[in-house]
Backbone as JSON Lines, residues from 0, in Angstrom:
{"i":0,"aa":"X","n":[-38.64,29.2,-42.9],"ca":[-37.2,29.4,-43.14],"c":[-36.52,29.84,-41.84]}
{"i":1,"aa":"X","n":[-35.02,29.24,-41.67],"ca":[-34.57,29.58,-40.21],"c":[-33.84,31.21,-40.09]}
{"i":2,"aa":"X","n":[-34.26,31.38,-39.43],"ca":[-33.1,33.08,-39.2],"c":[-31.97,32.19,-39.01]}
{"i":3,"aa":"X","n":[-31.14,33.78,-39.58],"ca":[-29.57,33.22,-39.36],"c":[-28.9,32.82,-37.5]}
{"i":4,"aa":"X","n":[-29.51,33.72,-36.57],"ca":[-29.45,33.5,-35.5],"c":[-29.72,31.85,-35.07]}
{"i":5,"aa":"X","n":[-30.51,31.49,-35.4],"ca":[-31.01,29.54,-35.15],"c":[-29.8,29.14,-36.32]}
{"i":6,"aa":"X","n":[-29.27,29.28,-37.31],"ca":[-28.5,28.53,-38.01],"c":[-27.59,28.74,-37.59]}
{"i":7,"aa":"X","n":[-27.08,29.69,-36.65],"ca":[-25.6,29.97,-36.23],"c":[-25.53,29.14,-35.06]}
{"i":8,"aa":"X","n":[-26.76,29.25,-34.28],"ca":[-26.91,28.35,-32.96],"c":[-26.69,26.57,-33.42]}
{"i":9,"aa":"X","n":[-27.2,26.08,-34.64],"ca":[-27.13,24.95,-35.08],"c":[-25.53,24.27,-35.33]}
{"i":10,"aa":"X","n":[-25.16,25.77,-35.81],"ca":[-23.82,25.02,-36.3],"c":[-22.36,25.14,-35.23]}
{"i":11,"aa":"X","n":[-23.13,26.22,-33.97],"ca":[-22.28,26.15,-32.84],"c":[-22.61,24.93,-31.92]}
{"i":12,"aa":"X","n":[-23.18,24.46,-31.92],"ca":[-23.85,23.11,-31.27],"c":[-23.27,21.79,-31.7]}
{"i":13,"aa":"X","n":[-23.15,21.61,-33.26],"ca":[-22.15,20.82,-33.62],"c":[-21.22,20.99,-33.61]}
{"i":14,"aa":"X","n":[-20.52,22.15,-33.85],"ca":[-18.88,22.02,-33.35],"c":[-18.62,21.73,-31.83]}
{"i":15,"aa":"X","n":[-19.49,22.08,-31.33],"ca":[-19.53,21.34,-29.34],"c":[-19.21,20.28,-29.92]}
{"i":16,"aa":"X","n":[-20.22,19.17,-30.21],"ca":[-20.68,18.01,-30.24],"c":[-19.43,17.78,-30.77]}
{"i":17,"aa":"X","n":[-18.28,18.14,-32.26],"ca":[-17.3,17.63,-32.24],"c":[-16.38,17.65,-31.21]}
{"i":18,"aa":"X","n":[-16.32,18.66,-30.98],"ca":[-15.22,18.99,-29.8],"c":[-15.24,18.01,-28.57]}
{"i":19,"aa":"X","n":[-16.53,17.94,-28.03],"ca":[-16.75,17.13,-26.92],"c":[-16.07,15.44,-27.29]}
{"i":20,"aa":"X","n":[-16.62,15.16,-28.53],"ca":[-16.25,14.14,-28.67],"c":[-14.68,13.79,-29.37]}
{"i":21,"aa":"X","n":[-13.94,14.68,-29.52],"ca":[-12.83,14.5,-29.38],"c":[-11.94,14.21,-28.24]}
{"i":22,"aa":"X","n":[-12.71,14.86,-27.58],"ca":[-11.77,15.2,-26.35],"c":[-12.28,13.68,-25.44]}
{"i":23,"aa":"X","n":[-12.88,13.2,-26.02],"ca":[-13.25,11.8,-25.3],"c":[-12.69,10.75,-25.69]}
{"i":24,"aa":"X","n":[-12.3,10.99,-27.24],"ca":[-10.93,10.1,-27.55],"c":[-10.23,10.1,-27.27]}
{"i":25,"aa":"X","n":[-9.87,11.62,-27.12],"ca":[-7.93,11.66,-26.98],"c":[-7.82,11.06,-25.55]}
{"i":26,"aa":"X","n":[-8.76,11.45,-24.64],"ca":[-8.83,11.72,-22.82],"c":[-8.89,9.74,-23.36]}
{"i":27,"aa":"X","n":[-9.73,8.89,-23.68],"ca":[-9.26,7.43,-23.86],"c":[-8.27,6.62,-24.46]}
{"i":28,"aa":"X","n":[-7.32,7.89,-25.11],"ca":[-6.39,6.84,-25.78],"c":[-5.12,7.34,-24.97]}
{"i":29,"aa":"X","n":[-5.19,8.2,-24.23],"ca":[-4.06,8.19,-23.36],"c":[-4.11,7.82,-22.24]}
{"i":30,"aa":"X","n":[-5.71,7.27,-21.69],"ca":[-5.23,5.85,-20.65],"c":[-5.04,4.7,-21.36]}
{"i":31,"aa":"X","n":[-5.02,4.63,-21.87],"ca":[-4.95,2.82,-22.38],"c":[-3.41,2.58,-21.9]}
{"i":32,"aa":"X","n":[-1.81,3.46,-22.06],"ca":[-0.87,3.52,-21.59],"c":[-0.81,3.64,-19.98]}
{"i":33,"aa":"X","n":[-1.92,4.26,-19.31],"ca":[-1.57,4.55,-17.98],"c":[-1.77,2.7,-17.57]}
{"i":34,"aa":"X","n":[-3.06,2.47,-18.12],"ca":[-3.62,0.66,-17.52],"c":[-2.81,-0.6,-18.44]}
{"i":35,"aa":"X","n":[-1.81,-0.11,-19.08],"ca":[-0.92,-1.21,-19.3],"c":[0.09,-0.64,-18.77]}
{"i":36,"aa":"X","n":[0.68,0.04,-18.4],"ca":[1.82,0.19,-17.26],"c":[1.24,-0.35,-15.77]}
{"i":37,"aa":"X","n":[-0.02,0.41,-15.6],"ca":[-0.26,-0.41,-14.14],"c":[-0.61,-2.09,-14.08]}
{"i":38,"aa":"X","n":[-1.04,-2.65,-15.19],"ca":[-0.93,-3.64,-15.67],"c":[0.56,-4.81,-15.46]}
{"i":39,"aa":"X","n":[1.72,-3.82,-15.72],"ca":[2.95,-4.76,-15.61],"c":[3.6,-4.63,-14.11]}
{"i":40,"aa":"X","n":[2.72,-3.9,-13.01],"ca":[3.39,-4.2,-11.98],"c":[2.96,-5.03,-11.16]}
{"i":41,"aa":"X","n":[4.34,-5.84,-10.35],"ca":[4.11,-6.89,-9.79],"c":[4.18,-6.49,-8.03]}
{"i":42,"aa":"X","n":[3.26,-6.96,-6.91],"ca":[3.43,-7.07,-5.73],"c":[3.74,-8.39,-5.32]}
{"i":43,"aa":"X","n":[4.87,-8.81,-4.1],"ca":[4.64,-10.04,-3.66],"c":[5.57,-9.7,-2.61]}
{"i":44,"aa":"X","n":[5.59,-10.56,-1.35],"ca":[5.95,-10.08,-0.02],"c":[6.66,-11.68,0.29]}
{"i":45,"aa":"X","n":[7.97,-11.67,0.99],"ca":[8.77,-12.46,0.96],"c":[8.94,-12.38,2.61]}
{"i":46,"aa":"X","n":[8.99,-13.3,3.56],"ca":[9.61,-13.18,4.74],"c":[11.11,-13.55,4.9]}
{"i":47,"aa":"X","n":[12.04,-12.85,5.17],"ca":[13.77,-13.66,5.52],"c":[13.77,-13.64,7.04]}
{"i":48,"aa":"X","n":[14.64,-14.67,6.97],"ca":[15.14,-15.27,8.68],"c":[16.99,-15.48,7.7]}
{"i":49,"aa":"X","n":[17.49,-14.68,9.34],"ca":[18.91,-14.73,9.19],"c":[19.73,-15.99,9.23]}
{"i":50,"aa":"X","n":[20.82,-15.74,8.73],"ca":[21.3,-17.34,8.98],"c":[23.15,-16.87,8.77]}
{"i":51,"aa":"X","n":[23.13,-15.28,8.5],"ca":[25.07,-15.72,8.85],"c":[24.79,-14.0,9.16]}
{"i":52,"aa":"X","n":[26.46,-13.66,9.51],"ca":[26.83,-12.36,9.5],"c":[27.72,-12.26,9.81]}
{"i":53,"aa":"X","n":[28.7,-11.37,8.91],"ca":[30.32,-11.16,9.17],"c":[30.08,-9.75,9.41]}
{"i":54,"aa":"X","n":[31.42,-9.19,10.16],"ca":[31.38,-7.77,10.0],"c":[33.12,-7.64,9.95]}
{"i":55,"aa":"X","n":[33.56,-6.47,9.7],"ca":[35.0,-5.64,9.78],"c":[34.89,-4.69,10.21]}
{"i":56,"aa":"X","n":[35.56,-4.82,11.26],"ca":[35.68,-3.33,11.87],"c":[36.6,-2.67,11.65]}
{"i":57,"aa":"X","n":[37.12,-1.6,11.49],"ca":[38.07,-0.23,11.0],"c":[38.49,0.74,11.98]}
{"i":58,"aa":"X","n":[37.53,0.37,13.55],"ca":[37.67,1.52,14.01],"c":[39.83,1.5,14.78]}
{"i":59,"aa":"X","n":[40.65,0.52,14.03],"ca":[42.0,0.65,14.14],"c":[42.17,1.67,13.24]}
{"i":60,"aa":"X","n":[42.27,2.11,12.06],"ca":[42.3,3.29,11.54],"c":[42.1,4.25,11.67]}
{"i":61,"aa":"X","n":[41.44,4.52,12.78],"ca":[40.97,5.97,13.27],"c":[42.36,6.37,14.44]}
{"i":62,"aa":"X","n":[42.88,5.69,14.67],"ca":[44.06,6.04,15.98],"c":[45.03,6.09,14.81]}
{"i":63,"aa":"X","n":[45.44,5.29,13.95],"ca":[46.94,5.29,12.45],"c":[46.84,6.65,11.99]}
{"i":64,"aa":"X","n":[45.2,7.31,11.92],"ca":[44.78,8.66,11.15],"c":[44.72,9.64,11.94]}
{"i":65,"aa":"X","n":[45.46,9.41,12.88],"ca":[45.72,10.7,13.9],"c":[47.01,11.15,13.66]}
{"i":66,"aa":"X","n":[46.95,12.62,13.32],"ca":[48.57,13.65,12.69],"c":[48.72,12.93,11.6]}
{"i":67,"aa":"X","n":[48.23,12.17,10.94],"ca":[49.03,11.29,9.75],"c":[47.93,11.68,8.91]}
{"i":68,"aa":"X","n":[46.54,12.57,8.92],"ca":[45.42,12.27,7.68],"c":[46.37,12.82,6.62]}
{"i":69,"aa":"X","n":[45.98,12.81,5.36],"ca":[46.15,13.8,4.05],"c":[45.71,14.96,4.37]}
{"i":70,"aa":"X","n":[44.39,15.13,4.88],"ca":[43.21,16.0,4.5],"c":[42.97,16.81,5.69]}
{"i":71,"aa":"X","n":[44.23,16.65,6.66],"ca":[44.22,17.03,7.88],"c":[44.03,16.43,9.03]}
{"i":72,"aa":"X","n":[44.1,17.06,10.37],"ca":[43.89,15.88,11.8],"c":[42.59,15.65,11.52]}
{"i":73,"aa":"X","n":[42.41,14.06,12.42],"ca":[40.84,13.74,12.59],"c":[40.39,14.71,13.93]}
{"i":74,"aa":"X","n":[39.37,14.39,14.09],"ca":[38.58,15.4,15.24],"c":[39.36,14.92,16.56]}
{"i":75,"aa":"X","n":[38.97,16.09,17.12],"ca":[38.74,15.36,18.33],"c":[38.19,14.61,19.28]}
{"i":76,"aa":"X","n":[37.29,14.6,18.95],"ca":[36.26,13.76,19.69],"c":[36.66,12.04,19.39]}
{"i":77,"aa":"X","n":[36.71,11.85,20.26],"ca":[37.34,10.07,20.58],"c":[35.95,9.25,19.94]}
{"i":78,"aa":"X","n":[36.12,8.33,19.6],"ca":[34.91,7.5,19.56],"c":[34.86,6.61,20.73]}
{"i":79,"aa":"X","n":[33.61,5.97,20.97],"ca":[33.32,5.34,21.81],"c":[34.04,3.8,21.86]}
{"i":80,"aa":"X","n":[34.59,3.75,23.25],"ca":[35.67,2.56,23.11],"c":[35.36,0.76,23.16]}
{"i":81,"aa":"X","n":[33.62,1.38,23.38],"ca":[33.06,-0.26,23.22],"c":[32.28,-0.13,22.26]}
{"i":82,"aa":"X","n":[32.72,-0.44,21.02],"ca":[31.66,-0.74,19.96],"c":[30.82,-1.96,19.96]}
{"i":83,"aa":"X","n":[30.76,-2.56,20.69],"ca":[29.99,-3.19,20.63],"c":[27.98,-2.85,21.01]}
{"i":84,"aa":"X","n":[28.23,-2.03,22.19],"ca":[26.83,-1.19,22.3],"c":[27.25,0.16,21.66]}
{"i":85,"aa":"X","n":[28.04,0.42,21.18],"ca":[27.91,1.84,20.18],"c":[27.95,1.49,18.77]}
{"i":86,"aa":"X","n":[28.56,1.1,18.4],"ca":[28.92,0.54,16.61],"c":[27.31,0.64,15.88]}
{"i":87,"aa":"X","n":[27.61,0.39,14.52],"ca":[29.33,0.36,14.3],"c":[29.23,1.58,14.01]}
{"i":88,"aa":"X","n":[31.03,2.04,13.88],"ca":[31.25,3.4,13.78],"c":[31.47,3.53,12.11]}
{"i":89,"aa":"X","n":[32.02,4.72,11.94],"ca":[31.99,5.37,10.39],"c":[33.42,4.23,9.81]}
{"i":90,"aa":"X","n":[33.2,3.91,8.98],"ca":[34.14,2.51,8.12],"c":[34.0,1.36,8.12]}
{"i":91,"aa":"X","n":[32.74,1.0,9.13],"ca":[32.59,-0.37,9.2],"c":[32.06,-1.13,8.25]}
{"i":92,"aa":"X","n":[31.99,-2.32,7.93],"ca":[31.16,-2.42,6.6],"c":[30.41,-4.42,7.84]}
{"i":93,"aa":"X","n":[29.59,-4.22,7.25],"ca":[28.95,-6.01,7.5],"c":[28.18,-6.5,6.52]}
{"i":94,"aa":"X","n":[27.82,-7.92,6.58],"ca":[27.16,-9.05,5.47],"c":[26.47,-9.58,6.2]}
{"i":95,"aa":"X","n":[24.89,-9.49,5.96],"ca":[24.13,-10.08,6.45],"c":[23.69,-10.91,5.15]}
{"i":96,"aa":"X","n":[23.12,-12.09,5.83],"ca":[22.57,-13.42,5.06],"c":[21.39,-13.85,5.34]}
{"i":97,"aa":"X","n":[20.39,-13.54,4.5],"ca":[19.3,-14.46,5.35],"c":[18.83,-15.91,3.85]}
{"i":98,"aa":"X","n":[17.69,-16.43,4.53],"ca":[16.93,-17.14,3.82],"c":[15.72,-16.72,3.46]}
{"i":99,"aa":"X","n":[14.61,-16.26,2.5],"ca":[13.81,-16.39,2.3],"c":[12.3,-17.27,1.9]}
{"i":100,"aa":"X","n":[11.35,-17.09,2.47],"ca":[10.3,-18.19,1.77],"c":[9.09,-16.83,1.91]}
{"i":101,"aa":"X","n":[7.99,-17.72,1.58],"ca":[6.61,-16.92,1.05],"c":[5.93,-17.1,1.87]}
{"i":102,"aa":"X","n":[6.08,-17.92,3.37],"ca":[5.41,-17.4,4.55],"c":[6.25,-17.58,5.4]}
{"i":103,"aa":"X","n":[5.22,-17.19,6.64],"ca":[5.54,-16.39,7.92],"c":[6.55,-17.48,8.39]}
{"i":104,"aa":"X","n":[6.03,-18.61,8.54],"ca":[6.88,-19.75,8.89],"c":[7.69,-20.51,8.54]}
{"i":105,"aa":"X","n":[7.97,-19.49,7.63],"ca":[9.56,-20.33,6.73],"c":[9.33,-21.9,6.45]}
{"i":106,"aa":"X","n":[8.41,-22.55,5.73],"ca":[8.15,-23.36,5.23],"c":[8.6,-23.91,4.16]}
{"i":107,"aa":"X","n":[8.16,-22.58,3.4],"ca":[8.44,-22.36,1.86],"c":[9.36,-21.96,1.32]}
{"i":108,"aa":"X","n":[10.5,-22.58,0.77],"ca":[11.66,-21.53,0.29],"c":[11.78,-20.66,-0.88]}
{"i":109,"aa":"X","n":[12.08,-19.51,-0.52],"ca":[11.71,-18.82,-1.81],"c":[13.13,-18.25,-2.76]}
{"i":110,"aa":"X","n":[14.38,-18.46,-1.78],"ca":[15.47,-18.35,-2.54],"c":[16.46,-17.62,-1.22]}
{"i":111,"aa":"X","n":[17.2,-16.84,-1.67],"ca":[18.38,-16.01,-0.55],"c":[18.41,-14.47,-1.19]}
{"i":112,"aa":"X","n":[18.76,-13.99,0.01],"ca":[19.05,-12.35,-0.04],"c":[20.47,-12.16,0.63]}
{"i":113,"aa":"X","n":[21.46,-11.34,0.25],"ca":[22.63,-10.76,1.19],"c":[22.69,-9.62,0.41]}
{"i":114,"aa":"X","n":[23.32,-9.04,2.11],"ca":[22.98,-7.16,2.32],"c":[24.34,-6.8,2.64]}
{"i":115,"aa":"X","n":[25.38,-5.98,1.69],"ca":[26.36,-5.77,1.88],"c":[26.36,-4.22,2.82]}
{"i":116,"aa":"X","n":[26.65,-3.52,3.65],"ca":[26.56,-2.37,3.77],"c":[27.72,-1.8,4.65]}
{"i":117,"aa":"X","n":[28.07,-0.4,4.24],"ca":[29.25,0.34,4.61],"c":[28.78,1.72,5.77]}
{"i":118,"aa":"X","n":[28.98,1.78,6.45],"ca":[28.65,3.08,7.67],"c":[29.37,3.59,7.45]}
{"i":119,"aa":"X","n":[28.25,5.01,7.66],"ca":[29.34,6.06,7.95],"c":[28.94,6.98,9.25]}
{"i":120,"aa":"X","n":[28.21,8.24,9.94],"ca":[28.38,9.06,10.88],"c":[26.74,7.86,11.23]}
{"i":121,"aa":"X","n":[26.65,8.17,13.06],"ca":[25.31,8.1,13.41],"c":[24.88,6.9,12.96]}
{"i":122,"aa":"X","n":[25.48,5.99,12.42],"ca":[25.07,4.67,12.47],"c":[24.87,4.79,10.99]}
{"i":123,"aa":"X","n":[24.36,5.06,10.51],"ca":[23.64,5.07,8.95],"c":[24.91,4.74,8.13]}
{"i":124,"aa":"X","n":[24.12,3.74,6.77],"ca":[24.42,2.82,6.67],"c":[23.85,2.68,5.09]}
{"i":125,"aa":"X","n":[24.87,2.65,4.22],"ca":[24.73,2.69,2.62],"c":[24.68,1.11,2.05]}
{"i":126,"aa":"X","n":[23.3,0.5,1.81],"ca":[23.66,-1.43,1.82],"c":[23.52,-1.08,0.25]}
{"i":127,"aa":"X","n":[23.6,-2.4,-0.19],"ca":[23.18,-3.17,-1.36],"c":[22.64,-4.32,-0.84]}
{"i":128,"aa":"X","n":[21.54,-5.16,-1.84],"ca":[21.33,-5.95,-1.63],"c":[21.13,-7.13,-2.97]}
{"i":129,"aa":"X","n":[21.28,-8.48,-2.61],"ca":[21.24,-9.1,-3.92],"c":[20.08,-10.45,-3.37]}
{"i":130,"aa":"X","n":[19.01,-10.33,-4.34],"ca":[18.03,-11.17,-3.95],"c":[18.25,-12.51,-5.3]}
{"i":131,"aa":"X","n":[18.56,-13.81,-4.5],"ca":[18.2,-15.11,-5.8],"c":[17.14,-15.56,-5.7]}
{"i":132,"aa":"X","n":[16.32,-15.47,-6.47],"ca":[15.09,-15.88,-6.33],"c":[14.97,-17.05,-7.42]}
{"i":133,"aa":"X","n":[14.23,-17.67,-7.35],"ca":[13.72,-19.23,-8.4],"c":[13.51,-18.56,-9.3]}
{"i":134,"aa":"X","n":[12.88,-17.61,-10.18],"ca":[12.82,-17.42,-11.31],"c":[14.0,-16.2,-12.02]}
{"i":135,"aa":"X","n":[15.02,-16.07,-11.01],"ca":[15.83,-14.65,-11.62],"c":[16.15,-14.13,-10.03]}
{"i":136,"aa":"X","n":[17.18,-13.18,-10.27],"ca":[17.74,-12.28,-9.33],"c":[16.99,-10.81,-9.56]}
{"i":137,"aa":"X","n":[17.08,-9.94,-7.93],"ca":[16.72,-8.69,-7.89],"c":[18.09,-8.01,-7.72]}
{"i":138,"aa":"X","n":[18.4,-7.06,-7.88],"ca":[19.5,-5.95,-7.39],"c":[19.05,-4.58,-6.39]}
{"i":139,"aa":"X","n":[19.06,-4.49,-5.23],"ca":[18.19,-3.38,-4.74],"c":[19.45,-2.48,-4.18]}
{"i":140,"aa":"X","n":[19.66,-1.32,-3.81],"ca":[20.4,-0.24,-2.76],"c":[19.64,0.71,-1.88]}
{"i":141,"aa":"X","n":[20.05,1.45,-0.95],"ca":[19.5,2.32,-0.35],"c":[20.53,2.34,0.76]}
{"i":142,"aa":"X","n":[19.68,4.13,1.59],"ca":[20.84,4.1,3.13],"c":[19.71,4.12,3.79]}
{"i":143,"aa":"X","n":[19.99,3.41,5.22],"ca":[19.04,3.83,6.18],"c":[20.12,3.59,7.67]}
{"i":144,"aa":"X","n":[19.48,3.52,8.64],"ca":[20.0,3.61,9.96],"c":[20.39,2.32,10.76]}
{"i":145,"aa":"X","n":[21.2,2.05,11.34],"ca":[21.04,0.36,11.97],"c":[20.45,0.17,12.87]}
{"i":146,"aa":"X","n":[19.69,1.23,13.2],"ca":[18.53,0.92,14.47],"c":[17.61,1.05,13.6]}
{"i":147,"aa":"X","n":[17.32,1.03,12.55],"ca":[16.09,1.16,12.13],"c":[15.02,0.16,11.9]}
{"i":148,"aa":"X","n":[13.89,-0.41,12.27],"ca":[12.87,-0.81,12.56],"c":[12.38,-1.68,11.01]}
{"i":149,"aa":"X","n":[11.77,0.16,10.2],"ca":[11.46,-0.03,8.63],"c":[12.16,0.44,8.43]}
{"i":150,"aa":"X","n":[12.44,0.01,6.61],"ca":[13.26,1.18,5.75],"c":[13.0,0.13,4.27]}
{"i":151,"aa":"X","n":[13.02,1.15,3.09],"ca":[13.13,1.11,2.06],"c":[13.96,1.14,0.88]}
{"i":152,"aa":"X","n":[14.34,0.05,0.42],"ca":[15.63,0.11,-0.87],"c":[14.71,0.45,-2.34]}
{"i":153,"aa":"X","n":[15.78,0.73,-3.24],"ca":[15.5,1.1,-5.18],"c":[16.08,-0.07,-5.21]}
{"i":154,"aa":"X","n":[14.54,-0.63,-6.07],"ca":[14.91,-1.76,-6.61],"c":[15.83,-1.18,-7.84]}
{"i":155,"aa":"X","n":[17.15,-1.65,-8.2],"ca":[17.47,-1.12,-10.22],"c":[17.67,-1.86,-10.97]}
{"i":156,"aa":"X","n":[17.18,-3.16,-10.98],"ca":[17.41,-4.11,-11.97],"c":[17.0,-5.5,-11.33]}
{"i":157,"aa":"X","n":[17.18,-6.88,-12.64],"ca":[17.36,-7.63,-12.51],"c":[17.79,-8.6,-13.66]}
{"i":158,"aa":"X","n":[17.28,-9.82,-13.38],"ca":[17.74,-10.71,-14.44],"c":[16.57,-11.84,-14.43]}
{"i":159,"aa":"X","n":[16.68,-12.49,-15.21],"ca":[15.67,-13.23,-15.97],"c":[14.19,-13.07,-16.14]}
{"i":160,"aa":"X","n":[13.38,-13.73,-15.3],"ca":[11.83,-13.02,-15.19],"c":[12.04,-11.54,-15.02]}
{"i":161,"aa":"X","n":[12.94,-11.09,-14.02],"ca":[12.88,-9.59,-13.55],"c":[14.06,-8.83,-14.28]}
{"i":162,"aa":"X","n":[14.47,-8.82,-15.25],"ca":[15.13,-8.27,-16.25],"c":[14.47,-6.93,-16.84]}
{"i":163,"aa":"X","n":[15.28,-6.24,-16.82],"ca":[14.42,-4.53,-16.74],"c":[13.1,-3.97,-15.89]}
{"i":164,"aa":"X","n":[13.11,-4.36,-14.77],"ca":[12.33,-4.19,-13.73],"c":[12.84,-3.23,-12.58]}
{"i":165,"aa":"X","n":[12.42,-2.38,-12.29],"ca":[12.17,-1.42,-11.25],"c":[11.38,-1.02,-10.38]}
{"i":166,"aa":"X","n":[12.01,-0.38,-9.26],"ca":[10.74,-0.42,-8.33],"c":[11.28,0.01,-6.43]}
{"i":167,"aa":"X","n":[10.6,-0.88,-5.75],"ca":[11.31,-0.58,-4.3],"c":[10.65,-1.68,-3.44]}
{"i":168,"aa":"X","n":[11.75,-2.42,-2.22],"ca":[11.3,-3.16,-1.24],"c":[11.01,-2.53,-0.15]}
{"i":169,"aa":"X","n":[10.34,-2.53,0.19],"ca":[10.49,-2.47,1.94],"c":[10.25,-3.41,2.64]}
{"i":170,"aa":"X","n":[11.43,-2.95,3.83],"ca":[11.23,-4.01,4.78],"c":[11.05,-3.81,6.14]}
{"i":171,"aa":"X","n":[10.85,-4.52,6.88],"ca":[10.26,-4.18,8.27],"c":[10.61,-5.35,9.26]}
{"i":172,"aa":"X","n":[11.5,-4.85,9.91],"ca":[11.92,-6.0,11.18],"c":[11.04,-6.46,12.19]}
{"i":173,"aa":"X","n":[11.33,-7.99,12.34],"ca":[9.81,-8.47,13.16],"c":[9.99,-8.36,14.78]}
{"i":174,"aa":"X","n":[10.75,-7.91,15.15],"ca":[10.7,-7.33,16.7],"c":[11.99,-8.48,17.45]}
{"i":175,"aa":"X","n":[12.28,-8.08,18.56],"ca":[13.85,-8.86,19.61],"c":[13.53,-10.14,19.24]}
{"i":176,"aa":"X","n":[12.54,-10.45,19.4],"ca":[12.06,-12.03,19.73],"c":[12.34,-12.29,19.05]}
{"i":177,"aa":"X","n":[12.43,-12.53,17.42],"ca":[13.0,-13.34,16.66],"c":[14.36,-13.1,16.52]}
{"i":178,"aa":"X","n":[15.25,-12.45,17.11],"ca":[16.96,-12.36,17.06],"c":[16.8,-13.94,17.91]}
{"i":179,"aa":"X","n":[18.48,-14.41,17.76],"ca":[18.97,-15.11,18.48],"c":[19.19,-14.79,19.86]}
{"i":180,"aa":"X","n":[18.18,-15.7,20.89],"ca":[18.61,-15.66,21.95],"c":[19.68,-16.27,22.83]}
{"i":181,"aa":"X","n":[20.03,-15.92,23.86],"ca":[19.18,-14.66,24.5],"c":[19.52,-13.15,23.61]}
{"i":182,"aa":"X","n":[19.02,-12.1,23.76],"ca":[19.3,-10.66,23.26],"c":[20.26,-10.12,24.28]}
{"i":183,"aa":"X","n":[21.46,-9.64,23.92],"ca":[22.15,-8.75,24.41],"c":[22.3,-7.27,23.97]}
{"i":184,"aa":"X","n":[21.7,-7.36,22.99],"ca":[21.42,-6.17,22.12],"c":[20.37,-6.2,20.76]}
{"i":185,"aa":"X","n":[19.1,-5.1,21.15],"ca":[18.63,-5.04,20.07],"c":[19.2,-4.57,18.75]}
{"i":186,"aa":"X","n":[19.04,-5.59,18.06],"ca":[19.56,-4.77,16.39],"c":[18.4,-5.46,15.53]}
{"i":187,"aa":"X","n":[17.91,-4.51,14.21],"ca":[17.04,-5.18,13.59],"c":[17.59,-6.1,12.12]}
{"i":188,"aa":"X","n":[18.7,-5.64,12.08],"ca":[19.07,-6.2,11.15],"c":[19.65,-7.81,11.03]}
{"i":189,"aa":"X","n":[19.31,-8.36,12.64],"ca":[19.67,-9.8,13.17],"c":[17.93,-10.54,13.12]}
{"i":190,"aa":"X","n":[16.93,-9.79,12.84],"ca":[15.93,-10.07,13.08],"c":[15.03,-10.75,11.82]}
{"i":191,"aa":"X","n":[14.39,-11.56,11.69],"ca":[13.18,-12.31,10.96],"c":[12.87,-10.95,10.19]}
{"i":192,"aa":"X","n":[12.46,-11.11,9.1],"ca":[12.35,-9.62,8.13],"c":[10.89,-9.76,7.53]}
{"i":193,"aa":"X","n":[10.21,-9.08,7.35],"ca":[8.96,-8.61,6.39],"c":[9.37,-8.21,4.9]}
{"i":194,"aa":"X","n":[9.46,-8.51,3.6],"ca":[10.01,-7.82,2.39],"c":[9.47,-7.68,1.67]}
{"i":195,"aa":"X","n":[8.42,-6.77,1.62],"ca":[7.43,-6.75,0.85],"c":[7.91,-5.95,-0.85]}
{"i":196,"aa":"X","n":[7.87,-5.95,-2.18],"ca":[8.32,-5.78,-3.78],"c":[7.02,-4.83,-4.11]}
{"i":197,"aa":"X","n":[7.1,-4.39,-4.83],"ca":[6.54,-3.17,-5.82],"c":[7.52,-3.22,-6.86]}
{"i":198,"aa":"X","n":[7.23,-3.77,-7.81],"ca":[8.25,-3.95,-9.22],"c":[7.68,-3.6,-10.4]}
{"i":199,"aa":"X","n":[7.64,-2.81,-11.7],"ca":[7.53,-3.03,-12.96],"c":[8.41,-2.75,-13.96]}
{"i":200,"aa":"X","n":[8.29,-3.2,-15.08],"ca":[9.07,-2.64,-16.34],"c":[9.57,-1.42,-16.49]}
{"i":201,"aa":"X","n":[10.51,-1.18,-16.55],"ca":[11.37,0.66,-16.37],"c":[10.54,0.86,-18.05]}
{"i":202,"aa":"X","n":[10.23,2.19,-17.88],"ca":[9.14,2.65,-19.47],"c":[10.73,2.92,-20.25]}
């Protein structure tokens, strides 16, 4: 016959044994959500080459907004009188256009992108962007710098295939050499682009 000590040990041993094995369900049924979310995201990397660009410049408003602001005088500090190697300054807005395909050598067309964006201090620079792609449009935004090299937009939407999809591009300018020569000025935003997607279903 068992002492009560071995029957207490018996029946603490199975409640382990439940316990353990609960906790191996629950701990499996709440990945099954983590690997169908990672499941619905999509990678794919797009190269653009430019092909237009308008800009407006504003910096006439900055001399009209002298003694005349609402909100008071503008500074003093003059801006620089050649925007062309300084620009753009705070109000400017430009449209860049490129083309996209799915390689390096623009072979392949993969649809169009245009990048609306508004400056403000230090160059930086609040875009939108609208990607048509063959199966549906992307919608992306972000700020970054106009000297900037890389930088990263929020993807927040789309439409058709990419209809409730979220996520982020980055992109990465492919160096002077691909601007239009000759270069009189580096800018990356005249340059052959890298665009690499990270997209899934917003939960």
């Amino acid at each position: 016959m068992r002492s009560s000590s071995t029957r207490r040990g018996v029946v603490w041993c199975a409640v382990t044994a439940v316990a353990v094995v609960g906790l191996a369900l629950a701990a499996g049924v709440g990945a099954r959500p983590a690997r169908g979310a990672a499941s619905g995201a999509r990678h794919f990397t797009f190269y653009a080459d430019i092909k237009n660009e308008r800009y407006i410049n504003n910096v006439d408003d900055l001399s009209r907004g002298e003694g005349h602001n609402p909100f008071g005088n503008v500074s003093s500090v003059k801006p620089p009188t050649n925007e062309k190697t300084s620009g753009p300054l705070a109000g400017d807005e430009a449209m860049f256009a490129f083309g996209l395909s799915t390689d390096a050598d623009h072979k392949h067309s993969a649809g169009d992108v245009i990048f609306v964006c508004w400056y403000n201090f230090n160059r930086d620079g609040l875009c939108d962007a609208a990607f048509q792609l063959k199966d549906g449009s992307l919608i992306a935004k972000g700020a970054f710098n106009f000297a900037s090299q890389h930088f990263a937009l929020a993807v927040v939407g789309g439409t058709s295939k990419y209809k409730g999809m979220s996520g982020a591009v980055t992109i990465s300018a492919l160096g002077a050499a691909t601007q239009t020569q000759p270069v009189y000025r580096v800018v990356p935003m005249l340059q052959a682009q890298r665009m690499s997607f990270t997209i899934q279903p917003v939960s």
